[in-house]
Backbone as ProteinMPNN parsed JSONL, in Angstrom:
{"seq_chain_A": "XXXXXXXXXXXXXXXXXXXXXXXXXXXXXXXXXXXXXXXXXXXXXXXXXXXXXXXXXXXXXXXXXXXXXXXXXXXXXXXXXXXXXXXXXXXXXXXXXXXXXXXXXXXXXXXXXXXXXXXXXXXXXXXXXXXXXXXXXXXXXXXXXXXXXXXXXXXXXXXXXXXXXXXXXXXXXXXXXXXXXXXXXXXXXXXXXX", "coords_chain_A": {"N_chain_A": [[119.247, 122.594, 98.164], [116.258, 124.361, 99.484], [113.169, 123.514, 100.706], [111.426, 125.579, 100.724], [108.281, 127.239, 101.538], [107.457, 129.327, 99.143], [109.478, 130.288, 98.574], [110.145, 129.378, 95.409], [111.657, 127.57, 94.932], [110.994, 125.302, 95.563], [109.238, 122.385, 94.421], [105.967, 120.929, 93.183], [104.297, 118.588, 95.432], [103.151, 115.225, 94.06], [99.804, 114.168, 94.155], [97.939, 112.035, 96.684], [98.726, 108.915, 96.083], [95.364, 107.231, 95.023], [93.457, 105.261, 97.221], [91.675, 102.37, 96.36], [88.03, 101.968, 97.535], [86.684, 99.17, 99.043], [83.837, 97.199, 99.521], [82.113, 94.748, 100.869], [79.569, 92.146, 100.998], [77.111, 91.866, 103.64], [77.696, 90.518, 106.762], [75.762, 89.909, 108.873], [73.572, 90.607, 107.439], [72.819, 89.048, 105.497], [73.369, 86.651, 107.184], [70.921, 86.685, 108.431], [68.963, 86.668, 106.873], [69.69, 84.147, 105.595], [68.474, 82.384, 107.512], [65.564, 83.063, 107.823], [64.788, 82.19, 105.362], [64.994, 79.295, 106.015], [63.435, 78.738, 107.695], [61.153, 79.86, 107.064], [61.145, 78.026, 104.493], [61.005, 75.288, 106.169], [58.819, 75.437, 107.439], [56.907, 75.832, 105.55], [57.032, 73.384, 103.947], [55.811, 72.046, 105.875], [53.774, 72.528, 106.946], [51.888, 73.446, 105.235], [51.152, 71.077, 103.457], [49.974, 70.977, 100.889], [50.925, 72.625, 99.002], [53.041, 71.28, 97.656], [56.079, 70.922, 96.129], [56.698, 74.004, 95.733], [57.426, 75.959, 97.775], [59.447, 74.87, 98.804], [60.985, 75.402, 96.275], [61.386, 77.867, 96.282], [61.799, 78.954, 98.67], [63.825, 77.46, 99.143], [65.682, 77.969, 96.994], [66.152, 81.086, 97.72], [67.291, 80.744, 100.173], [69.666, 79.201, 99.495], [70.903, 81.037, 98.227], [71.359, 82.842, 99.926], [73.204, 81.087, 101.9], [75.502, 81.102, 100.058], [76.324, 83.602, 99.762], [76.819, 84.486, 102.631], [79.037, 82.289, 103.003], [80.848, 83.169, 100.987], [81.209, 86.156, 100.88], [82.101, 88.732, 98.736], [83.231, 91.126, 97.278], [81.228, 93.667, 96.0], [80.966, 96.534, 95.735], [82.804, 98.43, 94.621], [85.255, 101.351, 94.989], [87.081, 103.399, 92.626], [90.043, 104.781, 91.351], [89.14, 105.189, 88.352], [86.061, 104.668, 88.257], [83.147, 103.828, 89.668], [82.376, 100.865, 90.773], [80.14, 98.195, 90.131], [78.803, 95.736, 91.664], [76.302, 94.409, 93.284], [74.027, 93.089, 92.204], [72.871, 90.724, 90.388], [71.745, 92.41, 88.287], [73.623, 94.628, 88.09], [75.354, 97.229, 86.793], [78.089, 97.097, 86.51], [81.027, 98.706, 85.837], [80.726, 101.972, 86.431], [82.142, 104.704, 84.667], [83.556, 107.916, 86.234], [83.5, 110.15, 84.578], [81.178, 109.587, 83.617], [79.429, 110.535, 85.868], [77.356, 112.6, 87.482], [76.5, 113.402, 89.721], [76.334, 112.314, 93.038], [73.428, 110.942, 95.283], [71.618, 110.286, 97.825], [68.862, 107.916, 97.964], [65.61, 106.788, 98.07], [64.856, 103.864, 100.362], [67.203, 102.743, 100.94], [68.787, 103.434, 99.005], [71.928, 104.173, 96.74], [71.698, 107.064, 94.76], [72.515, 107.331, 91.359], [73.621, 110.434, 89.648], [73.705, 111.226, 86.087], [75.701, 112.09, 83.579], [75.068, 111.56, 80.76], [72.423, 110.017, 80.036], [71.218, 107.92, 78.226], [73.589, 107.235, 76.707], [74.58, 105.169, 78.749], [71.841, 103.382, 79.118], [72.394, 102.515, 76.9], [74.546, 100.698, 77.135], [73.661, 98.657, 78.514], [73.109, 95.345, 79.204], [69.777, 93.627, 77.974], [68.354, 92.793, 80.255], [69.303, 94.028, 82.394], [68.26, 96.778, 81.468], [65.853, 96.135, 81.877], [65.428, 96.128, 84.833], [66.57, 98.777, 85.512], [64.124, 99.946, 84.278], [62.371, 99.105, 85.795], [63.056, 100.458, 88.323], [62.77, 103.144, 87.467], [59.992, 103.242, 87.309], [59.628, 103.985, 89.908], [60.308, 105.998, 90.853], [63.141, 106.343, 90.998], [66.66, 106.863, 89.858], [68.211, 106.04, 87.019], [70.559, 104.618, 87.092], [70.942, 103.6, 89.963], [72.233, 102.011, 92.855], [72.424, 99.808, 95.56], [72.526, 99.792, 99.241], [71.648, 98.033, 100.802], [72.581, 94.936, 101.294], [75.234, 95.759, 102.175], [78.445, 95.956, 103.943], [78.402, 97.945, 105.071], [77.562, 101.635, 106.237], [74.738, 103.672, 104.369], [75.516, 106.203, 104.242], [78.261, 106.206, 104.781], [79.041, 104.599, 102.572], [77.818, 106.986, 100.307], [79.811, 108.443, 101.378], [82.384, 108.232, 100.305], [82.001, 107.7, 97.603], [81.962, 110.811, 96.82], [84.167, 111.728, 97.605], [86.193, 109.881, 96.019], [84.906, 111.303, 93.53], [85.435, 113.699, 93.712], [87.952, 113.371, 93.821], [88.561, 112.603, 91.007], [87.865, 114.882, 89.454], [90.029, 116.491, 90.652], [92.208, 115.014, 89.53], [91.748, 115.557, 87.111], [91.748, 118.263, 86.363], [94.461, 118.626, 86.79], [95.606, 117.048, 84.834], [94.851, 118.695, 82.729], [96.076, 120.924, 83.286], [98.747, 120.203, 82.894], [99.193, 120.198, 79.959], [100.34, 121.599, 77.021], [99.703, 125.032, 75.968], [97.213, 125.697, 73.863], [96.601, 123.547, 73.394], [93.959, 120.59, 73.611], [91.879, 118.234, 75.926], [91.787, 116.03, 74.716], [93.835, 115.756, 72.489], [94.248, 117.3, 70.709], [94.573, 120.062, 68.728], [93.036, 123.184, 70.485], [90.334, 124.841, 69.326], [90.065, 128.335, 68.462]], "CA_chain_A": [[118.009, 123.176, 97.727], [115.459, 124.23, 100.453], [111.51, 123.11, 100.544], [110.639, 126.68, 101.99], [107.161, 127.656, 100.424], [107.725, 130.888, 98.261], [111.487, 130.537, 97.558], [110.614, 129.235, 94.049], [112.759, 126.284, 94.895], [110.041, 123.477, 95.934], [108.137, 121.765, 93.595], [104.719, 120.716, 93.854], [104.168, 117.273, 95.79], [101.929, 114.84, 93.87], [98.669, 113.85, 94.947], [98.606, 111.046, 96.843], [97.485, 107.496, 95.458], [93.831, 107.292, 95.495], [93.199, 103.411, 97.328], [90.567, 101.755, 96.135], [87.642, 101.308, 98.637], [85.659, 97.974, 99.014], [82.747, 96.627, 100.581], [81.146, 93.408, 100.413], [78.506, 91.59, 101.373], [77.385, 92.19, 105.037], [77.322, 88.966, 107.533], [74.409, 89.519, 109.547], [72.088, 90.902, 107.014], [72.466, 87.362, 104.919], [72.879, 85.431, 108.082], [69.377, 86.658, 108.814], [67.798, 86.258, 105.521], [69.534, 82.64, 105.663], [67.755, 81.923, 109.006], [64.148, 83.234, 107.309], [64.48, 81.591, 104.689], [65.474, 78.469, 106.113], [62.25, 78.646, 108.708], [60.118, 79.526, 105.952], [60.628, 76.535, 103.969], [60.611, 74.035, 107.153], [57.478, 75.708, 108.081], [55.582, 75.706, 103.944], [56.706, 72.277, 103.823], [55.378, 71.084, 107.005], [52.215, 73.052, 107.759], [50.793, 73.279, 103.945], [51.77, 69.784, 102.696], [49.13, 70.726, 99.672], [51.76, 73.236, 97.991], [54.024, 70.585, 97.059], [57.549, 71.564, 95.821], [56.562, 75.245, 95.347], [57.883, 76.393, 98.597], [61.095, 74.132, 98.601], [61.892, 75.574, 95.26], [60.998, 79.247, 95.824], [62.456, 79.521, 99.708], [65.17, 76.586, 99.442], [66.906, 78.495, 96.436], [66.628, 81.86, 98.329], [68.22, 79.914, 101.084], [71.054, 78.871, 98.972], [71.647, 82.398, 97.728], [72.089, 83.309, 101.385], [74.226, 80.881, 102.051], [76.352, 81.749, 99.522], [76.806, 85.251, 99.999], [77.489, 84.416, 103.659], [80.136, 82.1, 102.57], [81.74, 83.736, 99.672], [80.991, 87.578, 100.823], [82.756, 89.123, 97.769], [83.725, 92.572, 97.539], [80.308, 93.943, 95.903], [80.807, 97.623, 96.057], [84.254, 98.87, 94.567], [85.078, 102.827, 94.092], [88.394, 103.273, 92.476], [90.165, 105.795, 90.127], [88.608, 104.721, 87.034], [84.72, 105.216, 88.901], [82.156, 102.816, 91.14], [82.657, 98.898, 89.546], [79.116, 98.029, 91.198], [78.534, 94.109, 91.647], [75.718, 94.126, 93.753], [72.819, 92.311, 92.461], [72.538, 90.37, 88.985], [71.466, 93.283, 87.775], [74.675, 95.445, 88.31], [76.104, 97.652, 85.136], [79.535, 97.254, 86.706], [81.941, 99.906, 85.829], [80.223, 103.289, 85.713], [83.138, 105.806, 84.661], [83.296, 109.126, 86.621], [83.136, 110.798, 83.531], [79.603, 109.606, 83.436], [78.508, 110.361, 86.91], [77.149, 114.364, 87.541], [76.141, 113.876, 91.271], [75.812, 111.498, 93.819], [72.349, 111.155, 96.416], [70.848, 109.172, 98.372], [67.735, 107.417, 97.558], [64.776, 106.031, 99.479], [64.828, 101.872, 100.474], [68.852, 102.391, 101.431], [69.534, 102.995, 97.778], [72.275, 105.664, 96.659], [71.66, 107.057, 93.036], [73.571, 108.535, 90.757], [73.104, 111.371, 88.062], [74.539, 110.507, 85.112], [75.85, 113.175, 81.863], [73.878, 110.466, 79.415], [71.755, 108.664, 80.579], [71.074, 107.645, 77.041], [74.516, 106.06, 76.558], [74.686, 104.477, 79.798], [71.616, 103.007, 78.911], [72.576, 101.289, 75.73], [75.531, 100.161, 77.159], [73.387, 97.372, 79.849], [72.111, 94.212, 79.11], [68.077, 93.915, 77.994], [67.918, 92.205, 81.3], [69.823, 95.305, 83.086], [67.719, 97.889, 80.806], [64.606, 95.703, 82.327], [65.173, 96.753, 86.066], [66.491, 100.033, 85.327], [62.88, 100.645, 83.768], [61.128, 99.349, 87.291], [63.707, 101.224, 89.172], [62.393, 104.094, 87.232], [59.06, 103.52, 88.061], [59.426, 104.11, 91.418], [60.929, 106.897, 90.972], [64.832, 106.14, 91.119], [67.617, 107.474, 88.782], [68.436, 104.783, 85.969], [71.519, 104.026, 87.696], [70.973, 103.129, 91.682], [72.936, 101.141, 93.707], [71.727, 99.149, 96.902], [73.372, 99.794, 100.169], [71.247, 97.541, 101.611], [73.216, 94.079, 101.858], [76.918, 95.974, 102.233], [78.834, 95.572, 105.268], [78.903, 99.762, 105.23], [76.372, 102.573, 105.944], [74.888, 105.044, 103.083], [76.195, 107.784, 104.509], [79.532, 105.94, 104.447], [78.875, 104.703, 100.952], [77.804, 108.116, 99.818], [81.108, 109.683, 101.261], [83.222, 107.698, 99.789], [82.401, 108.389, 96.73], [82.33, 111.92, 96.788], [85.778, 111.751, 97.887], [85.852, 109.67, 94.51], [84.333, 112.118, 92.493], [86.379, 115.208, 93.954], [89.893, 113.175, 93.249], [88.78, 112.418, 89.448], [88.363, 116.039, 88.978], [91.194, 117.145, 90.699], [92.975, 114.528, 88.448], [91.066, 115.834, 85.425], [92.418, 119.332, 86.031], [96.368, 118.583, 86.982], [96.339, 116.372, 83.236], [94.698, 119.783, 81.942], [97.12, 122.009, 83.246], [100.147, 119.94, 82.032], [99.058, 120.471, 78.748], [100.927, 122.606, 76.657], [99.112, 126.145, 75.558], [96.567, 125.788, 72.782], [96.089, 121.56, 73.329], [92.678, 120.369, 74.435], [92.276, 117.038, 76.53], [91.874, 115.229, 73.446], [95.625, 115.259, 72.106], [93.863, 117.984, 69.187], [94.51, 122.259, 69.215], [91.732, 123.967, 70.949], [89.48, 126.006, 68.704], [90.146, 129.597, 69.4]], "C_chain_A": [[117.015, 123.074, 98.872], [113.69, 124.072, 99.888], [111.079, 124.796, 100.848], [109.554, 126.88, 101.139], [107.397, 129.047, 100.13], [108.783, 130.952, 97.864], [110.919, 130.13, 96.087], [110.989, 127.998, 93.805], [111.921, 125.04, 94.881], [109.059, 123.307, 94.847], [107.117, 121.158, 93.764], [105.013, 119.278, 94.364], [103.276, 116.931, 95.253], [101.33, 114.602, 94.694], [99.082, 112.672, 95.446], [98.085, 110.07, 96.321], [96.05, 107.48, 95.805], [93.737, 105.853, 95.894], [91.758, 103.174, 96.879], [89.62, 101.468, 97.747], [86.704, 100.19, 98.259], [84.48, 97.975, 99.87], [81.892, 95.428, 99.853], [80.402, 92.937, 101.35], [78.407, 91.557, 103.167], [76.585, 90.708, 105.616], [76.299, 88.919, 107.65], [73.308, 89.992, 108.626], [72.099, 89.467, 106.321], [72.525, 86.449, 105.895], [71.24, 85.235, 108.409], [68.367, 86.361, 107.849], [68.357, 84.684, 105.31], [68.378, 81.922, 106.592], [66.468, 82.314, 108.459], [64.198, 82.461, 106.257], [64.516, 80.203, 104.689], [64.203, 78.231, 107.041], [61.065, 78.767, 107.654], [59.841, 78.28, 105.306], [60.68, 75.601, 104.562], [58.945, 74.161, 107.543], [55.999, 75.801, 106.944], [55.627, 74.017, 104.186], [55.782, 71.284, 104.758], [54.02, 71.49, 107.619], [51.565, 73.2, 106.28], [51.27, 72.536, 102.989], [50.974, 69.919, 100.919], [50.186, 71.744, 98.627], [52.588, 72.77, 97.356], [55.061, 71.506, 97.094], [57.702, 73.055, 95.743], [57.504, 76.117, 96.92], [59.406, 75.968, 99.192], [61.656, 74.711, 97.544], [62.31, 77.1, 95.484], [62.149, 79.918, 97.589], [64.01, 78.819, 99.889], [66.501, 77.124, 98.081], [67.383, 80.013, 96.976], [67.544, 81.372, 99.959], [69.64, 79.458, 100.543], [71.584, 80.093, 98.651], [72.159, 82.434, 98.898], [73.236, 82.881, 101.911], [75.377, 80.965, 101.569], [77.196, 82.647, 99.748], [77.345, 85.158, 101.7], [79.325, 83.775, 103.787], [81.229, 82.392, 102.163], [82.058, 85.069, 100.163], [82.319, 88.308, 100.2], [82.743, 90.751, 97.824], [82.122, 92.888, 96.272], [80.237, 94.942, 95.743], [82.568, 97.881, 95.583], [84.686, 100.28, 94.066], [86.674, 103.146, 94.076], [88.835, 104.381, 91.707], [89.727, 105.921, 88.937], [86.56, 105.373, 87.226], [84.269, 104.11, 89.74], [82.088, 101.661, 89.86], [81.31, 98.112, 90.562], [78.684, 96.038, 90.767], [77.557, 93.716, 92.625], [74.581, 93.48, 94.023], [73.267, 91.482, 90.52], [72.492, 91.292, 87.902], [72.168, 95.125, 87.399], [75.185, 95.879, 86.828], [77.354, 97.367, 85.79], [80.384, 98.49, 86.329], [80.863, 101.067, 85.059], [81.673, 104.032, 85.681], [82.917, 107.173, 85.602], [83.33, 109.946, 85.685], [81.529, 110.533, 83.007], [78.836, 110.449, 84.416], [78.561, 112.349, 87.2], [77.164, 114.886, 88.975], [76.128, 112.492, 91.978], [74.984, 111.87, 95.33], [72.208, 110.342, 96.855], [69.055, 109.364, 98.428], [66.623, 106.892, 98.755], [65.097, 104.257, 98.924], [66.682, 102.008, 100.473], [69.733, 102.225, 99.987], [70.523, 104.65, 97.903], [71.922, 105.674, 94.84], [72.477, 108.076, 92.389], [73.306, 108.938, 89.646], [73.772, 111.34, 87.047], [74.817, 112.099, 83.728], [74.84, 112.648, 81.263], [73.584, 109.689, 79.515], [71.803, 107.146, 79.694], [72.117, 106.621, 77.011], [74.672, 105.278, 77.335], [73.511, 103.278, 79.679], [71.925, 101.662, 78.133], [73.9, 100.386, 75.328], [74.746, 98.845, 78.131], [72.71, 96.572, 78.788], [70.555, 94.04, 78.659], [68.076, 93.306, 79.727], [68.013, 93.073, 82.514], [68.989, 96.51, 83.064], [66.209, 97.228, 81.901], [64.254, 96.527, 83.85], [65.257, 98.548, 85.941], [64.676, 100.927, 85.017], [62.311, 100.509, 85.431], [61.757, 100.194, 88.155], [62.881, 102.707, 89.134], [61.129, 104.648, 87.554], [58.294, 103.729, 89.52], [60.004, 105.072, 92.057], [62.597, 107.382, 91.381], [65.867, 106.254, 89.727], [67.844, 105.837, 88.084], [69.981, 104.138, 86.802], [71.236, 104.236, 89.382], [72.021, 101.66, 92.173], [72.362, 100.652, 95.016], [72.94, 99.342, 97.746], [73.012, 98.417, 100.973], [71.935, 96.216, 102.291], [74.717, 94.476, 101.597], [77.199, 96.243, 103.744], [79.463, 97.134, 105.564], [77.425, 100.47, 105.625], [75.804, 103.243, 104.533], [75.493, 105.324, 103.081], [77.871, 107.297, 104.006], [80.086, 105.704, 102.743], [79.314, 105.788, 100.165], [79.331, 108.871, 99.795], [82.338, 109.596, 100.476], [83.169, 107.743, 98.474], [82.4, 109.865, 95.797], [83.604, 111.852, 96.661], [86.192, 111.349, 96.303], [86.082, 110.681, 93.49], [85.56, 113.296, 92.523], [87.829, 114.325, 93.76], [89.798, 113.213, 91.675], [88.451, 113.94, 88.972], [89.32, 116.561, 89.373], [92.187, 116.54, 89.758], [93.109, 115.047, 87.147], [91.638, 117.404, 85.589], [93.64, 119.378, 86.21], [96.659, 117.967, 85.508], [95.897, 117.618, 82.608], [95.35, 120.587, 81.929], [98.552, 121.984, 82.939], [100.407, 119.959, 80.677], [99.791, 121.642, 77.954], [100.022, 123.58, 76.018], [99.137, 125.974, 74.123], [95.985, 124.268, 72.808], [95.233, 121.622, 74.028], [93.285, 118.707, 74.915], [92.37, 115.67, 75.246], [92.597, 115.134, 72.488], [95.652, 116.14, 70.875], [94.068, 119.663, 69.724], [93.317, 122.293, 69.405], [91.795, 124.829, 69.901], [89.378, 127.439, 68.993], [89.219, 130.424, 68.486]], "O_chain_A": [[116.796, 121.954, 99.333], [113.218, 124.5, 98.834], [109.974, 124.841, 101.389], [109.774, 126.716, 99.939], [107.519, 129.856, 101.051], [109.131, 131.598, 96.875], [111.506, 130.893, 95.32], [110.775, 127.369, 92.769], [112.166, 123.991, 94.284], [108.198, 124.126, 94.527], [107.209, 120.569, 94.84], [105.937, 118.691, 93.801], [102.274, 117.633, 95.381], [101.708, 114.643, 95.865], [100.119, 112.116, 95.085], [96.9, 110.179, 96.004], [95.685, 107.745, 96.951], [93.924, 105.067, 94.965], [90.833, 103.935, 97.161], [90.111, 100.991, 98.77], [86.006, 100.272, 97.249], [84.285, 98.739, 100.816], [81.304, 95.288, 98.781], [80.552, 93.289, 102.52], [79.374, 91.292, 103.882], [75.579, 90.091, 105.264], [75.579, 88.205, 106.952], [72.145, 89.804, 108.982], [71.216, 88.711, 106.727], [71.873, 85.416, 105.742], [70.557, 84.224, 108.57], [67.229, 85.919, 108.006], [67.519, 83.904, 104.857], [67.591, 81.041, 106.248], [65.843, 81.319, 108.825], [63.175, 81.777, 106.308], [64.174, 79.634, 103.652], [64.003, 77.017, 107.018], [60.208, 77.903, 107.469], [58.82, 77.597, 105.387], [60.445, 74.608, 103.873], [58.134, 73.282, 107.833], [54.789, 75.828, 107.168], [54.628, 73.38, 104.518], [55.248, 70.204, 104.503], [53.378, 70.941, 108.514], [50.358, 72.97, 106.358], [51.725, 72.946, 101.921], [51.29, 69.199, 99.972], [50.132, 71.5, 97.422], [53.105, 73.436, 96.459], [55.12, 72.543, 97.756], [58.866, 73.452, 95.681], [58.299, 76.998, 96.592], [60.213, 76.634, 99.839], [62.886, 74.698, 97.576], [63.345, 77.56, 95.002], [62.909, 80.885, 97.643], [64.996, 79.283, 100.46], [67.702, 76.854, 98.089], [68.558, 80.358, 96.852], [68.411, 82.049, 100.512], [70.623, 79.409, 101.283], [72.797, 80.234, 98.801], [73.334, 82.109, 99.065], [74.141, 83.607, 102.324], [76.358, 80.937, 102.311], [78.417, 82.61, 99.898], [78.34, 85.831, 101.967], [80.334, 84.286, 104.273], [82.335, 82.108, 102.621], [83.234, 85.369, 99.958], [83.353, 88.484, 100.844], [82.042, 91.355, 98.636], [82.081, 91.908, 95.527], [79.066, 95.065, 95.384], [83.457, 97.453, 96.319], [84.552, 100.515, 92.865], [87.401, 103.172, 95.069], [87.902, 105.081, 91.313], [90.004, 106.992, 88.398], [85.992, 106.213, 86.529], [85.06, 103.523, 90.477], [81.863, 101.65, 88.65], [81.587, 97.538, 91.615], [78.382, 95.473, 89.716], [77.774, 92.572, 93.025], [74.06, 93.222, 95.108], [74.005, 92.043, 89.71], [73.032, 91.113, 86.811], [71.718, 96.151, 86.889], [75.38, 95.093, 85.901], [78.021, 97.621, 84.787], [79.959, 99.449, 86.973], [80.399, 101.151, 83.922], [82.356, 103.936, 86.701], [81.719, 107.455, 85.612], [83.05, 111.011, 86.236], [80.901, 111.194, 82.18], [77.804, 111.029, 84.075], [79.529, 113.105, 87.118], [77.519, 115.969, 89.439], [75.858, 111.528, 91.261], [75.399, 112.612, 96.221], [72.683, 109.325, 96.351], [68.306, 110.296, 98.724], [66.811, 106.687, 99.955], [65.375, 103.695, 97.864], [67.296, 101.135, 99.859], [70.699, 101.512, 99.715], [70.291, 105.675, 98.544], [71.896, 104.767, 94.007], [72.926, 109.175, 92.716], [72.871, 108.259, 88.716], [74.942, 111.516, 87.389], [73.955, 112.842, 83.258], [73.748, 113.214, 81.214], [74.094, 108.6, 79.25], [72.123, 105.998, 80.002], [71.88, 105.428, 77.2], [75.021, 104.229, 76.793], [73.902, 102.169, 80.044], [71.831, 100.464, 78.401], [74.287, 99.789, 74.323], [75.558, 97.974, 78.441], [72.012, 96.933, 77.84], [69.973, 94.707, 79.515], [67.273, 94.05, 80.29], [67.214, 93.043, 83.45], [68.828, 97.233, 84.047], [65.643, 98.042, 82.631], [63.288, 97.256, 84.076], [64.362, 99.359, 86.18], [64.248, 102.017, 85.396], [61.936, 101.448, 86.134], [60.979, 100.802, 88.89], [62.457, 103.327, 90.109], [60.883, 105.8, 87.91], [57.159, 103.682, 89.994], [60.234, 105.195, 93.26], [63.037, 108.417, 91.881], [65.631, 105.639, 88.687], [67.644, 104.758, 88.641], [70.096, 102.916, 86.899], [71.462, 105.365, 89.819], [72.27, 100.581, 91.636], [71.648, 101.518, 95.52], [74.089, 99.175, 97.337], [73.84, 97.799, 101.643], [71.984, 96.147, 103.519], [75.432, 93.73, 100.928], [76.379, 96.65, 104.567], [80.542, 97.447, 106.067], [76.346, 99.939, 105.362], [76.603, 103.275, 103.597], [76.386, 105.123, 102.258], [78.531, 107.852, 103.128], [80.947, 106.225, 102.034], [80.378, 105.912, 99.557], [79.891, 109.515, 98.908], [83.091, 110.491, 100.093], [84.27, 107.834, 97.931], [82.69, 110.037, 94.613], [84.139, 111.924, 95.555], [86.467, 112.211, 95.468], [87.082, 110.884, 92.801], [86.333, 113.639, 91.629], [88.819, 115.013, 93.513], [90.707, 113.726, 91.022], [88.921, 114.156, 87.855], [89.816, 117.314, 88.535], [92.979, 117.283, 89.178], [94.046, 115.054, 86.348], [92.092, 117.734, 84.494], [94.132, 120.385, 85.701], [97.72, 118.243, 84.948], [96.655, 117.835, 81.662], [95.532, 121.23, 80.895], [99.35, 122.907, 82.77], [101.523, 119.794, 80.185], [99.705, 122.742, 78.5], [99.284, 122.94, 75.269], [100.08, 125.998, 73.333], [94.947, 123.964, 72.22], [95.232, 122.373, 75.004], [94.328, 118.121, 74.625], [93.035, 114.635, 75.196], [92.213, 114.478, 71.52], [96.567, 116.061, 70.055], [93.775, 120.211, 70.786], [92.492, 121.65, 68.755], [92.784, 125.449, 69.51], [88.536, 127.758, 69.833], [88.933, 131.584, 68.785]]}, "name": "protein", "num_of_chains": 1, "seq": "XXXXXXXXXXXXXXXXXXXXXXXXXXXXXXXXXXXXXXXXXXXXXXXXXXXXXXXXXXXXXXXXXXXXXXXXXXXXXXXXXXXXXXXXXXXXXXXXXXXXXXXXXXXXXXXXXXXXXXXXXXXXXXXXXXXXXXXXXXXXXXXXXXXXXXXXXXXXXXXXXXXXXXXXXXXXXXXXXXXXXXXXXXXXXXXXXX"}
């Protein structure tokens, strides 16, 4: 049996695996916010002895975050077949579906944002504590769902492309399971309405 294209004979090649891409936490932006924050509170405690503990508590736990995240630097950023699994701040919804997401932009302050089908449900799927930022996000004019590029060990742009790429495999996915469908079945396992 020959491959030739047009004999009839070759069958389509699947797609190929989609890999998951990562990104986590970027060295030098937390090395540097370790190193400020670590000068800050040598320099509250020791030049305005009248603040007491306030500057040990407030710069010496952002100092521990840092070191942390330098430490640990955890994958933070994950865009996979399923959609973007976002772990980037406390305040992360984690798995948005690509069946949610309409568009992806980029934002001002190194954010990317993304347009959502329903907002609505996406909403009342977060946390009150999640729903909380989302609101200030909003007031600053940023889509209810944003993401921070800012401490990932990637660009936007790179960000951004990546999940385009994303986006354009889960519809090409979403139309190869539509077209294996047998004539009259919708995606939902029920006869289309004619």
């Amino acid at each position: 049996m020959s491959n030739v294209p047009g004999d009839g004979s070759a069958e389509p090649e699947p797609p190929p695996a989609f890999e998951p891409v990562e990104y986590r936490d970027s060295l030098p932006v937390y090395l540097v916010w370790l190193v400020a924050m670590v000068v800050l509170t040598v320099c509250a405690v020791a030049f305005w002895p009248t603040w007491g503990p306030t500057p040990l508590l407030v710069f010496g736990s952002a100092a521990v975050a840092a070191a942390l995240r330098v430490l640990r630097r955890r994958v933070r950023l994950r865009i996979t077949e399923e959609g973007i699994i976002d772990r980037t701040g406390w305040y992360s919804p984690g798995l948005i579906p690509w069946e949610d997401v309409v568009d992806v932009r980029p934002g001002p302050w190194g954010y990317v944002q993304l347009d959502l089908t329903e907002a609505s449900s996406f909403w009342e799927r977060q946390t009150p504590l999640r729903q909380l930022h989302m609101m200030s996000a909003q007031l600053w004019g940023l889509s209810p769902a944003t993401i921070s590029s800012l401490g990932l060990a990637a660009s936007r742009r790179t960000i951004l492309r990546a999940m385009e790429v994303g986006m354009d495999r889960h519809a090409l996915a979403s139309l190869r399971r539509e077209a294996e469908l047998p004539p009259g079945e919708d995606a939902g396992g029920g006869s289309a309405a004619l």
